[in-house]
PyMOL Python script that loads the backbone (N, CA, C, O; Angstrom):
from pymol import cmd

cmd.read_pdbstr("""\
ATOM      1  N   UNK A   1      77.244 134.341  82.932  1.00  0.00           N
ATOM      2  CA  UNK A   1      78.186 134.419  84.037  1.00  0.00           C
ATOM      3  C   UNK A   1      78.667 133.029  84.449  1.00  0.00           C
ATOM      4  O   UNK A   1      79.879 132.834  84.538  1.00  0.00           O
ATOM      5  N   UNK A   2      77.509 131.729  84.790  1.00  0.00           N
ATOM      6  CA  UNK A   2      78.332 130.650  84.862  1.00  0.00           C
ATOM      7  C   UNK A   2      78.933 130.188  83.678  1.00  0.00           C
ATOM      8  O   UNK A   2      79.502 129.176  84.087  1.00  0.00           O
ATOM      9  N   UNK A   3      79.218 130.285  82.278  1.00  0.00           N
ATOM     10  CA  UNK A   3      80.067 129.753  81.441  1.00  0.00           C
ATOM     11  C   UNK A   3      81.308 130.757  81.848  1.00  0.00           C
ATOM     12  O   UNK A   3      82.296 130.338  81.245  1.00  0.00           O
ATOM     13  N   UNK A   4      81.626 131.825  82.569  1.00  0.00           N
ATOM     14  CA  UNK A   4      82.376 132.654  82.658  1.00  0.00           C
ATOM     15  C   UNK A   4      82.991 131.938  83.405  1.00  0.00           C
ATOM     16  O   UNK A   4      83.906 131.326  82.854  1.00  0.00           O
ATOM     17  N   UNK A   5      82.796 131.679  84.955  1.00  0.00           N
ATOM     18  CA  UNK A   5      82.745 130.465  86.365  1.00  0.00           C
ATOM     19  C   UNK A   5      83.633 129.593  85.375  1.00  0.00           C
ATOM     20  O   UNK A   5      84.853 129.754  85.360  1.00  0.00           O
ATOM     21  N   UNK A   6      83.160 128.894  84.750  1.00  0.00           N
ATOM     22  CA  UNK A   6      83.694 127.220  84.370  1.00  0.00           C
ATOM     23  C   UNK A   6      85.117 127.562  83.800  1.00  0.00           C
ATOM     24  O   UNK A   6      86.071 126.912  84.226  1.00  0.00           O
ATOM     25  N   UNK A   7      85.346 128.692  82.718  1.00  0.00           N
ATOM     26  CA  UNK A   7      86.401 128.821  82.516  1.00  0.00           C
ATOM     27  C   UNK A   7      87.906 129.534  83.305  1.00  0.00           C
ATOM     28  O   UNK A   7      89.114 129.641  83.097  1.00  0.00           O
ATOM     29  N   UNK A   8      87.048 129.838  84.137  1.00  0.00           N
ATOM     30  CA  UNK A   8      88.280 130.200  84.986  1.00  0.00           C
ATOM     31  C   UNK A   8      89.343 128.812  85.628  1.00  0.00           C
ATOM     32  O   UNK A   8      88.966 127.751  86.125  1.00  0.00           O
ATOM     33  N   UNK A   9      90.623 129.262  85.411  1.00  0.00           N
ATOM     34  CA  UNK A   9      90.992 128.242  86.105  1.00  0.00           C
ATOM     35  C   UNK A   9      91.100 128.418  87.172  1.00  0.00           C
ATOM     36  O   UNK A   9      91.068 129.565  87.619  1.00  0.00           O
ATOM     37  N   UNK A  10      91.322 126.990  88.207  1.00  0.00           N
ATOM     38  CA  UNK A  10      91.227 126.688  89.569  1.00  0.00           C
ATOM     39  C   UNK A  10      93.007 126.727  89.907  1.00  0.00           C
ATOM     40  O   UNK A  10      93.810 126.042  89.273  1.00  0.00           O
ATOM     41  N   UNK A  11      93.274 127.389  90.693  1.00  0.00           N
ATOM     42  CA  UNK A  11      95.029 127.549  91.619  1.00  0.00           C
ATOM     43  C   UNK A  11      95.003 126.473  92.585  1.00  0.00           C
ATOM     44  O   UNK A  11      93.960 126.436  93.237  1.00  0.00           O
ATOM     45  N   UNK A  12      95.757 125.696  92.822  1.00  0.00           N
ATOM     46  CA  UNK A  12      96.346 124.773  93.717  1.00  0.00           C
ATOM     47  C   UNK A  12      97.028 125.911  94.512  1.00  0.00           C
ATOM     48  O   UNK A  12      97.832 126.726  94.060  1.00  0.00           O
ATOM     49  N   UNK A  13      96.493 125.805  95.969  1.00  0.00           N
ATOM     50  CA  UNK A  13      97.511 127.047  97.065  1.00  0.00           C
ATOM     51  C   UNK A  13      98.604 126.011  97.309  1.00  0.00           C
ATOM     52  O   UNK A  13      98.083 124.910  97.489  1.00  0.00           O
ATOM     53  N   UNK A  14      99.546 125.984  97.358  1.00  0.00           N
ATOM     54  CA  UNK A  14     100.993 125.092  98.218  1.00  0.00           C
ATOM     55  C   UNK A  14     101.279 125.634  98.696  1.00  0.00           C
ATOM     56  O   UNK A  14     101.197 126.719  98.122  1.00  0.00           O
ATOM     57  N   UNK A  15     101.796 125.751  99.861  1.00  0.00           N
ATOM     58  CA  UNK A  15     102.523 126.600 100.990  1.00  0.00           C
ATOM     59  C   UNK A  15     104.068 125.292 101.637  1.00  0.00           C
ATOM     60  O   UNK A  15     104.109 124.172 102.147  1.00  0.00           O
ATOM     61  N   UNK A  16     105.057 126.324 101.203  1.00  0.00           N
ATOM     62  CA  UNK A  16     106.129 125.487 101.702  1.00  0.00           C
ATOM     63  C   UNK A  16     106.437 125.795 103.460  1.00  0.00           C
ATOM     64  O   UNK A  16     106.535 126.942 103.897  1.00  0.00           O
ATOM     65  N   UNK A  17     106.515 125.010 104.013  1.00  0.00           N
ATOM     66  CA  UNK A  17     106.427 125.517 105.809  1.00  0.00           C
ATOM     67  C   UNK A  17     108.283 125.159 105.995  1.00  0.00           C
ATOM     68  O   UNK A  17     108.802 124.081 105.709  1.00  0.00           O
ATOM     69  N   UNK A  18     108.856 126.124 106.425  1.00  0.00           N
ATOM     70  CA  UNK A  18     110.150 125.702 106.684  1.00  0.00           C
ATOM     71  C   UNK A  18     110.934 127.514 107.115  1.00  0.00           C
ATOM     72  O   UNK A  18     110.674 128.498 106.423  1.00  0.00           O
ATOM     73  N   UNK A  19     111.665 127.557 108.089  1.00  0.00           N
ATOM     74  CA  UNK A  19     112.171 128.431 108.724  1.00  0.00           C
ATOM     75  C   UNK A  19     113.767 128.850 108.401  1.00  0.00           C
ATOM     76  O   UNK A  19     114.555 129.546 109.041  1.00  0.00           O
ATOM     77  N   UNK A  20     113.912 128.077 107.044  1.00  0.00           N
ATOM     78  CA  UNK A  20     115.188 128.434 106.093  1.00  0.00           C
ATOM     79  C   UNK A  20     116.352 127.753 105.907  1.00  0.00           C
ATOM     80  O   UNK A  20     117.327 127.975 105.189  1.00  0.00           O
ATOM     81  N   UNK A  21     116.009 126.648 106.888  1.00  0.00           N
ATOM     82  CA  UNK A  21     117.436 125.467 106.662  1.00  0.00           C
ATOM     83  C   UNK A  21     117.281 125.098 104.951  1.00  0.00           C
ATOM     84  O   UNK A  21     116.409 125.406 104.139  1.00  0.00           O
ATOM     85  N   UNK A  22     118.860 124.102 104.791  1.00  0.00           N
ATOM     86  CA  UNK A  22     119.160 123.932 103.471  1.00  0.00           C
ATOM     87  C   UNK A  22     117.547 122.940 103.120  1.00  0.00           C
ATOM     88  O   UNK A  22     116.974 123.285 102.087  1.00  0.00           O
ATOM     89  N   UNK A  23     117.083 122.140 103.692  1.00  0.00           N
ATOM     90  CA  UNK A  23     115.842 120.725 103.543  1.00  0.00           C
ATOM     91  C   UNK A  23     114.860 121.903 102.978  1.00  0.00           C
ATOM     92  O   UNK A  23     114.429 121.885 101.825  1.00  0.00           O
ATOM     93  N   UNK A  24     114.595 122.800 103.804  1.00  0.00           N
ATOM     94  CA  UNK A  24     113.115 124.162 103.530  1.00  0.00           C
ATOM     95  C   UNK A  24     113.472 124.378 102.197  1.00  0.00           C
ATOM     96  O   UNK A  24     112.725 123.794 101.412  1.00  0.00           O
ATOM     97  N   UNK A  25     114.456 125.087 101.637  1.00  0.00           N
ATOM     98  CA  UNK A  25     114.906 125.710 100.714  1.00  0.00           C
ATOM     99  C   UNK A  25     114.759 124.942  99.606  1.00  0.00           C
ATOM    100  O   UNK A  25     114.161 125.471  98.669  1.00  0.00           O
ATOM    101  N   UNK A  26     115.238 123.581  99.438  1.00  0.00           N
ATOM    102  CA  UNK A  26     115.135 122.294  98.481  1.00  0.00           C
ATOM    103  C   UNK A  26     114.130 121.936  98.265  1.00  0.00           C
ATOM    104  O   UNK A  26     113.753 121.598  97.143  1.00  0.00           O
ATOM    105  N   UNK A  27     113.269 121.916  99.551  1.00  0.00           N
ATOM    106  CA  UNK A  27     111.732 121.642  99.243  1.00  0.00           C
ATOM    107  C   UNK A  27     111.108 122.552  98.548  1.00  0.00           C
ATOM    108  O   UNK A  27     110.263 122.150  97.748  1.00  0.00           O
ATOM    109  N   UNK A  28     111.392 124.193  98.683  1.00  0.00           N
ATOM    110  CA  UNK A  28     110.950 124.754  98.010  1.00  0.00           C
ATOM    111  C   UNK A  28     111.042 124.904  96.197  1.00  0.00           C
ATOM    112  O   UNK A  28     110.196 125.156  95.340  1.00  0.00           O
ATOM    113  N   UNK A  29     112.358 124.640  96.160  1.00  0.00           N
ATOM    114  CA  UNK A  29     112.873 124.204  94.695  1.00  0.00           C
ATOM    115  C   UNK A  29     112.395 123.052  94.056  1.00  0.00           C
ATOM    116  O   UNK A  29     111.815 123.104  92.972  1.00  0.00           O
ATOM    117  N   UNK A  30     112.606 122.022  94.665  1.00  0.00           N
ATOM    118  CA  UNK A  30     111.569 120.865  94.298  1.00  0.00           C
ATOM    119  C   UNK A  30     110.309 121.365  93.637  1.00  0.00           C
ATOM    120  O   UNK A  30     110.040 121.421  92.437  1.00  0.00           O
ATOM    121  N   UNK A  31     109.634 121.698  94.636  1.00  0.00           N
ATOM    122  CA  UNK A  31     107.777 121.812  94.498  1.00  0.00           C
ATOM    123  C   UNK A  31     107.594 122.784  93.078  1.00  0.00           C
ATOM    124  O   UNK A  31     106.670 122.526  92.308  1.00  0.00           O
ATOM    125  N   UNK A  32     108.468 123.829  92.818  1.00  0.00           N
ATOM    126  CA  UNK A  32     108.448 124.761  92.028  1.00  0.00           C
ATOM    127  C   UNK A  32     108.876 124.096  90.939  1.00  0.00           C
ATOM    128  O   UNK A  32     108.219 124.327  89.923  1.00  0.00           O
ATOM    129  N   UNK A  33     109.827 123.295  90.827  1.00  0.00           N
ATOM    130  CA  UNK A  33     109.989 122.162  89.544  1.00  0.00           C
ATOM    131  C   UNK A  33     109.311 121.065  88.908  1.00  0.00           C
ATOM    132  O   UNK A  33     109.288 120.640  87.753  1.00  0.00           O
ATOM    133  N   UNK A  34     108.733 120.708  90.054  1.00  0.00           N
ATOM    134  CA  UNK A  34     107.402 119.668  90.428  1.00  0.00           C
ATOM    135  C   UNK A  34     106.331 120.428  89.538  1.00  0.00           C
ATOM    136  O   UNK A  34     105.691 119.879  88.641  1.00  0.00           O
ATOM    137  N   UNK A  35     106.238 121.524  89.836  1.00  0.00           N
ATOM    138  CA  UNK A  35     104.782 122.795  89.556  1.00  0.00           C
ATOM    139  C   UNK A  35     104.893 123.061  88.239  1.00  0.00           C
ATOM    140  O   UNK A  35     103.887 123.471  87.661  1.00  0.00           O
ATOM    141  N   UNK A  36     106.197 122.876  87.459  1.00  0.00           N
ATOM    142  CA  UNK A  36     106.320 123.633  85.968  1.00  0.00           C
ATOM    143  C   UNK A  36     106.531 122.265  85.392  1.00  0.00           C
ATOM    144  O   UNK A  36     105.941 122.262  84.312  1.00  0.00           O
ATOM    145  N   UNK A  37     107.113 121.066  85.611  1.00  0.00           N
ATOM    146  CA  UNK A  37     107.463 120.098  84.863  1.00  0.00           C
ATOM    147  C   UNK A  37     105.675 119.693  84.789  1.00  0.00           C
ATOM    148  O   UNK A  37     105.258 119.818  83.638  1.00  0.00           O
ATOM    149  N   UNK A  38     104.771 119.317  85.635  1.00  0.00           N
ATOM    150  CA  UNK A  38     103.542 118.965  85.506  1.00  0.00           C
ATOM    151  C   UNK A  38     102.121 119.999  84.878  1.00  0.00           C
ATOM    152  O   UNK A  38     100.945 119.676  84.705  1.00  0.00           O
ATOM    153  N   UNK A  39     102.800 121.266  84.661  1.00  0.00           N
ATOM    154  CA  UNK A  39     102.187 121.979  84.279  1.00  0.00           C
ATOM    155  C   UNK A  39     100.633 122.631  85.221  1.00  0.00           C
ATOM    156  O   UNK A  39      99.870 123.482  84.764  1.00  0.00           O
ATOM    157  N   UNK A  40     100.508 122.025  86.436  1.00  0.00           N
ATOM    158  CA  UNK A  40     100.300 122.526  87.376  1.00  0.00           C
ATOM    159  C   UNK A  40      99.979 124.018  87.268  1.00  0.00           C
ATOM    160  O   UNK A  40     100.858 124.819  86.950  1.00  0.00           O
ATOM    161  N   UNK A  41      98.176 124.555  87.647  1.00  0.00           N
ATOM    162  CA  UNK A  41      98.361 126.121  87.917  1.00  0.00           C
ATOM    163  C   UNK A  41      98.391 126.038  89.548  1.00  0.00           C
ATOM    164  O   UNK A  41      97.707 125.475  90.402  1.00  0.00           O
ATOM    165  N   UNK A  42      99.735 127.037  89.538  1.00  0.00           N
ATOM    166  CA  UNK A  42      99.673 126.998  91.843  1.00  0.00           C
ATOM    167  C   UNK A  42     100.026 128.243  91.824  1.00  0.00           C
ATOM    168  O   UNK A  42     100.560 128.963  90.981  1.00  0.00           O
ATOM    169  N   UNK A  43      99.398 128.485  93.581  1.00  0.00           N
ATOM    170  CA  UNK A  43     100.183 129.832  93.805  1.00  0.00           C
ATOM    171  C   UNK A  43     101.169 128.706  94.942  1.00  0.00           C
ATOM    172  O   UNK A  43     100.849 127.694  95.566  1.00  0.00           O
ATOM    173  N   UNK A  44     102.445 129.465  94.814  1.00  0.00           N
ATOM    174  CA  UNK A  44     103.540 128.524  95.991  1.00  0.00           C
ATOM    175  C   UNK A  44     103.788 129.844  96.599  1.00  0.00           C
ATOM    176  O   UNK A  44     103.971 130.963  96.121  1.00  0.00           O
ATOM    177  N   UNK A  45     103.722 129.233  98.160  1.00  0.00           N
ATOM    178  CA  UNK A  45     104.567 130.363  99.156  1.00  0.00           C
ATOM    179  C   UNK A  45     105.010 129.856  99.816  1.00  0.00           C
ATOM    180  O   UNK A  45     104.919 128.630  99.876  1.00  0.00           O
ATOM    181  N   UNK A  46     105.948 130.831 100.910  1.00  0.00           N
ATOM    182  CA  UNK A  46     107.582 130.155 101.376  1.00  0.00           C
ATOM    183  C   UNK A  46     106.543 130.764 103.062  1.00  0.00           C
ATOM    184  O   UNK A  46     106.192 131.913 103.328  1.00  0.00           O
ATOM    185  N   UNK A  47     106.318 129.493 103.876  1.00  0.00           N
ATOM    186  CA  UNK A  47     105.807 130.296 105.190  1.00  0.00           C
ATOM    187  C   UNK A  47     106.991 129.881 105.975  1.00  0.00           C
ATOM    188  O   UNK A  47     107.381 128.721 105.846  1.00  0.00           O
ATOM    189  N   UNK A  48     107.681 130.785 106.867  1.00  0.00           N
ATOM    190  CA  UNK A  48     108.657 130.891 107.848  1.00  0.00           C
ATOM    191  C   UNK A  48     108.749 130.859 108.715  1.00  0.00           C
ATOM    192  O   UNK A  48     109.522 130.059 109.242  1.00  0.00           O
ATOM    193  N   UNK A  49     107.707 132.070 109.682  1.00  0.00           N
ATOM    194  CA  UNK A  49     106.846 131.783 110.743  1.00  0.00           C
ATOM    195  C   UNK A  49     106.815 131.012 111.164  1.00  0.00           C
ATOM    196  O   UNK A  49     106.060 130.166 110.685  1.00  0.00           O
ATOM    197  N   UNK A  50     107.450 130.731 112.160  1.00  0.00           N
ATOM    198  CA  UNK A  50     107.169 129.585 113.700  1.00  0.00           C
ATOM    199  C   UNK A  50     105.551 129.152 113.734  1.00  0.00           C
ATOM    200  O   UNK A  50     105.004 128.148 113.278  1.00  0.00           O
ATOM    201  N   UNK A  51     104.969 130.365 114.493  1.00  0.00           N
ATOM    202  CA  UNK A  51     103.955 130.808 114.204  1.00  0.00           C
ATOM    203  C   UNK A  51     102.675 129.484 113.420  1.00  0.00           C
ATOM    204  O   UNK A  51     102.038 128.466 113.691  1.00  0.00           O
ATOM    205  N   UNK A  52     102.985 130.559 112.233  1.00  0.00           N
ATOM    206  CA  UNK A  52     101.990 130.175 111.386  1.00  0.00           C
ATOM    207  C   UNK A  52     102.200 128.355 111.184  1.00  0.00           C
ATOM    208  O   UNK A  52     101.424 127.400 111.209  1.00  0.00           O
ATOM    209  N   UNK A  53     103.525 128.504 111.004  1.00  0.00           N
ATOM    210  CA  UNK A  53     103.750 127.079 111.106  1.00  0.00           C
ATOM    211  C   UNK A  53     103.260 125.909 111.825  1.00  0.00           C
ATOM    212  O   UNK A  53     102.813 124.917 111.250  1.00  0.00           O
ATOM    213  N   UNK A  54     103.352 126.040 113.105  1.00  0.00           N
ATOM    214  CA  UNK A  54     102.585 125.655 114.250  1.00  0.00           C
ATOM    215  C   UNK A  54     101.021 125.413 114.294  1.00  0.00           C
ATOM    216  O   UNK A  54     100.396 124.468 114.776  1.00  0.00           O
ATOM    217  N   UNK A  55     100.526 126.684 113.570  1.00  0.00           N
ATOM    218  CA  UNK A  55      99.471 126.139 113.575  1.00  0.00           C
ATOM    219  C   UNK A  55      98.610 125.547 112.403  1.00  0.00           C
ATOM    220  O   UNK A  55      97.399 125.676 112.221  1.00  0.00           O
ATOM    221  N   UNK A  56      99.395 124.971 111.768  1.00  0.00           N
ATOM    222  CA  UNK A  56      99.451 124.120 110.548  1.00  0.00           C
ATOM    223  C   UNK A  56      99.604 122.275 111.425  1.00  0.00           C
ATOM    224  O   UNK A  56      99.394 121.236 110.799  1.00  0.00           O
ATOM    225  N   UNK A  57      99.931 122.314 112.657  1.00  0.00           N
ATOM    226  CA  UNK A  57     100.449 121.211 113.556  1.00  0.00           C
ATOM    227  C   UNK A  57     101.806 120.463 113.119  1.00  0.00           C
ATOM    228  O   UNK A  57     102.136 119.319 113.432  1.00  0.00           O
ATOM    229  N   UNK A  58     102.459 121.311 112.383  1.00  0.00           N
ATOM    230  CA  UNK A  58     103.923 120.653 112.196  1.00  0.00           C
ATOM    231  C   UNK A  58     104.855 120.882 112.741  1.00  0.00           C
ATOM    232  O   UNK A  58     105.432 121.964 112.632  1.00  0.00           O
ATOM    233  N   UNK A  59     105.379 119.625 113.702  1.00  0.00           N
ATOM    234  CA  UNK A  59     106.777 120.051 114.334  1.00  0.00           C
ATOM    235  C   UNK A  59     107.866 119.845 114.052  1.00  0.00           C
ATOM    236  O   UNK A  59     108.746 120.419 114.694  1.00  0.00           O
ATOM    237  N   UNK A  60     108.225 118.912 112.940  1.00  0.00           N
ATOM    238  CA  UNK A  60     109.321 119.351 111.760  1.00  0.00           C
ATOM    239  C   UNK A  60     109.336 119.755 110.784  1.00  0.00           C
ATOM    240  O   UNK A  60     108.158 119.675 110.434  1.00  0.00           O
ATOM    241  N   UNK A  61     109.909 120.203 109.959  1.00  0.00           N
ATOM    242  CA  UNK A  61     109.957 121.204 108.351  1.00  0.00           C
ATOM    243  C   UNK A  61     111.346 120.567 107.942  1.00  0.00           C
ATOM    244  O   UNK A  61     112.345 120.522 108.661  1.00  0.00           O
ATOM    245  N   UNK A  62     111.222 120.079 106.640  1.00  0.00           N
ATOM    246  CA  UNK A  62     110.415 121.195 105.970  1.00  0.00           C
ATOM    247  C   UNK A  62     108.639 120.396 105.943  1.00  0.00           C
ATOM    248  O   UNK A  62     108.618 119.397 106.662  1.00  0.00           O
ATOM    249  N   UNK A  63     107.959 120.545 105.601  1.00  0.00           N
ATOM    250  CA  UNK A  63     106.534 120.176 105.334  1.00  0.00           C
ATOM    251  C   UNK A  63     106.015 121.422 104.161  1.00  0.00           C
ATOM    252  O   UNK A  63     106.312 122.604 103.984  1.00  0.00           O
ATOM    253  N   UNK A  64     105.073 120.427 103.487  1.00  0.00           N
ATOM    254  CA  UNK A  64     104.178 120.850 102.422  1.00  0.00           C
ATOM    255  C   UNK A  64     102.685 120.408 102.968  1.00  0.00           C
ATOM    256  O   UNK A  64     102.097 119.424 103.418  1.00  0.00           O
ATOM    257  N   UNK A  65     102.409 122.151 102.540  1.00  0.00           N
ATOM    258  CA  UNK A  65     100.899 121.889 102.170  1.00  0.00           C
ATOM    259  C   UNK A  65      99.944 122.215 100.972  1.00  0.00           C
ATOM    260  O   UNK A  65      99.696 123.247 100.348  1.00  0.00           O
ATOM    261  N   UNK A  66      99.644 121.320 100.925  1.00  0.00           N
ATOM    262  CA  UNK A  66      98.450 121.740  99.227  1.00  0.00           C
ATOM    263  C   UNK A  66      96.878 121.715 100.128  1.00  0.00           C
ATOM    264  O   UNK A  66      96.336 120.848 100.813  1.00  0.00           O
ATOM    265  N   UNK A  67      96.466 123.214  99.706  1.00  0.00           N
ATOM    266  CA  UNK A  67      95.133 123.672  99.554  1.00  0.00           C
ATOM    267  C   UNK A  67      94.640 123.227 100.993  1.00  0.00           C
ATOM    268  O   UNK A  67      93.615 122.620 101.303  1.00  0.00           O
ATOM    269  N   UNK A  68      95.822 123.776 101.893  1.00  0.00           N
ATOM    270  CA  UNK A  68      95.129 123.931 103.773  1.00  0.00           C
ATOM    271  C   UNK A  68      95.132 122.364 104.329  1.00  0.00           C
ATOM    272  O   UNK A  68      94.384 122.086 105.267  1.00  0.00           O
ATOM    273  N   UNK A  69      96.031 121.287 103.706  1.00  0.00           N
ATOM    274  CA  UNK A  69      96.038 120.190 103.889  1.00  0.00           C
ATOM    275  C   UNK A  69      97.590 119.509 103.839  1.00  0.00           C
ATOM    276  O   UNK A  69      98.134 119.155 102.793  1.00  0.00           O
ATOM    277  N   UNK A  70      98.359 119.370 105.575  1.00  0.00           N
ATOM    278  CA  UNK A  70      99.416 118.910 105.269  1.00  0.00           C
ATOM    279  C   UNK A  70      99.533 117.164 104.680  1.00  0.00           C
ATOM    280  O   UNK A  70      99.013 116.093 104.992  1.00  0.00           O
ATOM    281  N   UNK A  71     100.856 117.806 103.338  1.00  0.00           N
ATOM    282  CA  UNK A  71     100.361 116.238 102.740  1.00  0.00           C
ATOM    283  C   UNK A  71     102.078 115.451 102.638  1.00  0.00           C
ATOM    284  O   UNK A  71     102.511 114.533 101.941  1.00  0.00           O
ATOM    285  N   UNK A  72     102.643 116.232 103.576  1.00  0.00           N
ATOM    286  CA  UNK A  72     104.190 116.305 103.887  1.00  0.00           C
ATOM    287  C   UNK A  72     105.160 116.787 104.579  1.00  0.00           C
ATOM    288  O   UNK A  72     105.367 117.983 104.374  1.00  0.00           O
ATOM    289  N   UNK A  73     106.116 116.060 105.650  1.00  0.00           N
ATOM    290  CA  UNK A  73     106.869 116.760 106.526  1.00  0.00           C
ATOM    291  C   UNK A  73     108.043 115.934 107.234  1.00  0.00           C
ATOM    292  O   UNK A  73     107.836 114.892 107.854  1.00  0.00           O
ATOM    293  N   UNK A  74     109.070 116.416 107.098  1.00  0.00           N
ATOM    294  CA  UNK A  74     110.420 116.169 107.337  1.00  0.00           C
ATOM    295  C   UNK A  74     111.149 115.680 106.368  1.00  0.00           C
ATOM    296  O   UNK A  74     112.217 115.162 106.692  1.00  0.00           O
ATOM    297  N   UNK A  75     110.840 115.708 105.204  1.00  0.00           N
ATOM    298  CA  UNK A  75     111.818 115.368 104.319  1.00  0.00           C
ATOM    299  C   UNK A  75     111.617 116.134 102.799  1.00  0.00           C
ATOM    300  O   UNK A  75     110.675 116.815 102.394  1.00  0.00           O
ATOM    301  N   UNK A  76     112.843 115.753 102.155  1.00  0.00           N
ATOM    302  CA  UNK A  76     112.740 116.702 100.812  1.00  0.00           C
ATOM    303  C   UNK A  76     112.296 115.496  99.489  1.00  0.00           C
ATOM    304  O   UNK A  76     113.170 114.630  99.531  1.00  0.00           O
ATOM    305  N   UNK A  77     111.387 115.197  98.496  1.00  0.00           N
ATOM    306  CA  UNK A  77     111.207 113.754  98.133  1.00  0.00           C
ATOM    307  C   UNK A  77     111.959 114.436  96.657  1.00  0.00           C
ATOM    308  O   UNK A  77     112.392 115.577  96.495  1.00  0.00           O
ATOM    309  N   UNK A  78     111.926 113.272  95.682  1.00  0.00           N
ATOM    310  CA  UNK A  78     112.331 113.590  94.166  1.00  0.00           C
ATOM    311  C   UNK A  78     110.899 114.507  93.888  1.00  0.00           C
ATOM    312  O   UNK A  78     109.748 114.710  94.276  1.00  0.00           O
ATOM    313  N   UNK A  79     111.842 114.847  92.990  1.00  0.00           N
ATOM    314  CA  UNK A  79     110.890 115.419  92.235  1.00  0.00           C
ATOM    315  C   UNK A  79     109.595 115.073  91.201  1.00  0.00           C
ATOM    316  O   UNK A  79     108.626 115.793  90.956  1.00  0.00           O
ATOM    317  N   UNK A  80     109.921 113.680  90.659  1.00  0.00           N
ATOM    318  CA  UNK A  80     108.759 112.810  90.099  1.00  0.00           C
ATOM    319  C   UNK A  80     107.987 112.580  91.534  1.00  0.00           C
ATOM    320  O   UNK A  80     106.767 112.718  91.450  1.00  0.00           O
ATOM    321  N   UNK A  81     108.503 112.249  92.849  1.00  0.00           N
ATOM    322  CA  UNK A  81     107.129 112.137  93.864  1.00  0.00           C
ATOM    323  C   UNK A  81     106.776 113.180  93.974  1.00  0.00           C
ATOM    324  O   UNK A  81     105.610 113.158  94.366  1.00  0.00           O
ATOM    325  N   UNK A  82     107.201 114.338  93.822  1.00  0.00           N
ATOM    326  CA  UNK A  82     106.143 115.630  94.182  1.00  0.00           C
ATOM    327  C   UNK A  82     105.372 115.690  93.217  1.00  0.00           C
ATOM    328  O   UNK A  82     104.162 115.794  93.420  1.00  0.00           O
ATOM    329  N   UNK A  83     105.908 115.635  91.900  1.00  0.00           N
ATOM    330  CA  UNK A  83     105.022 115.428  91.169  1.00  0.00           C
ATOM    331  C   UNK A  83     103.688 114.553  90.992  1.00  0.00           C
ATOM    332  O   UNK A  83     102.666 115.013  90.483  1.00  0.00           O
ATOM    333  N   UNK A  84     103.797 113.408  91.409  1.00  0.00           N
ATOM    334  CA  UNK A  84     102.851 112.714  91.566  1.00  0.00           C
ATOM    335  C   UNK A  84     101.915 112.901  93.222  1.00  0.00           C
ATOM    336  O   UNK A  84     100.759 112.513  93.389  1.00  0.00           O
ATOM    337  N   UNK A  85     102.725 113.540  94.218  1.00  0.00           N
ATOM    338  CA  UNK A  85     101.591 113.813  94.797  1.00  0.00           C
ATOM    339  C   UNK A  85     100.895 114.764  94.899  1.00  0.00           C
ATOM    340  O   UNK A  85      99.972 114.889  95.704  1.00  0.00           O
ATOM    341  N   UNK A  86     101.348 115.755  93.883  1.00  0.00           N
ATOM    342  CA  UNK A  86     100.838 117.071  93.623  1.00  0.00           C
ATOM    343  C   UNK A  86      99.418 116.585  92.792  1.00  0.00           C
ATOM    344  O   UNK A  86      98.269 116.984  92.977  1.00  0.00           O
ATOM    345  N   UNK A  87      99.944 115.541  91.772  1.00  0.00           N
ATOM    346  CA  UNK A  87      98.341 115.502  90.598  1.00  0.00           C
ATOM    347  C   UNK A  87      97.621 114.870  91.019  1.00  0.00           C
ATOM    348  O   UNK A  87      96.827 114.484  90.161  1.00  0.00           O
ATOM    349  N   UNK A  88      97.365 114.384  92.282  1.00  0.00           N
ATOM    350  CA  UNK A  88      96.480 114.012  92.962  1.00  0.00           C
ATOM    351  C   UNK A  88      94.995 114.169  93.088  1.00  0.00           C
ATOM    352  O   UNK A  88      94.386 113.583  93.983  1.00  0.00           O
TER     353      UNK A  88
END
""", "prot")
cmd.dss("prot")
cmd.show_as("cartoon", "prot")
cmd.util.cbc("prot")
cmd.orient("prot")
């Protein structure tokens, strides 16, 4: 069972935080280009929610988070920086 464990792969969660302006939307495209050009395994989701957002402590969006950890907010970066702060 643990050689079973080891081979599983591990998901990077990203959660894009943004309430649908054009910046949310780009960020979301970004990260998803970011995610396939680096070959990256993620699950990506689009959170909208005020809400949920909030209690993430972000008061501008768009913002990114990888794995319950904001590591980005108010702006949309290239795509080689997402990339690189994704393989982190």
């Amino acid at each position: 069972m643990f050689c079973e464990l080891l081979n599983e792969t591990i998901m990077m969660e990203i959660k894009v935080l943004g309430t649908g302006c054009a910046k949310c939307k780009n960020l979301e495209k970004a990260t998803r280009e970011a995610v396939e050009k680096s070959g990256i395994k993620a699950n990506i989701t689009k959170v909208e929610d005020i809400v949920e957002i909030m209690q993430f402590g972000v008061m501008i969006t768009p913002a990114l988070v990888v794995d319950g950890k904001v590591v980005l907010k108010g702006r949309v970066p290239s795509i080689d920086e997402l990339t690189q702060l994704l393989s982190k």
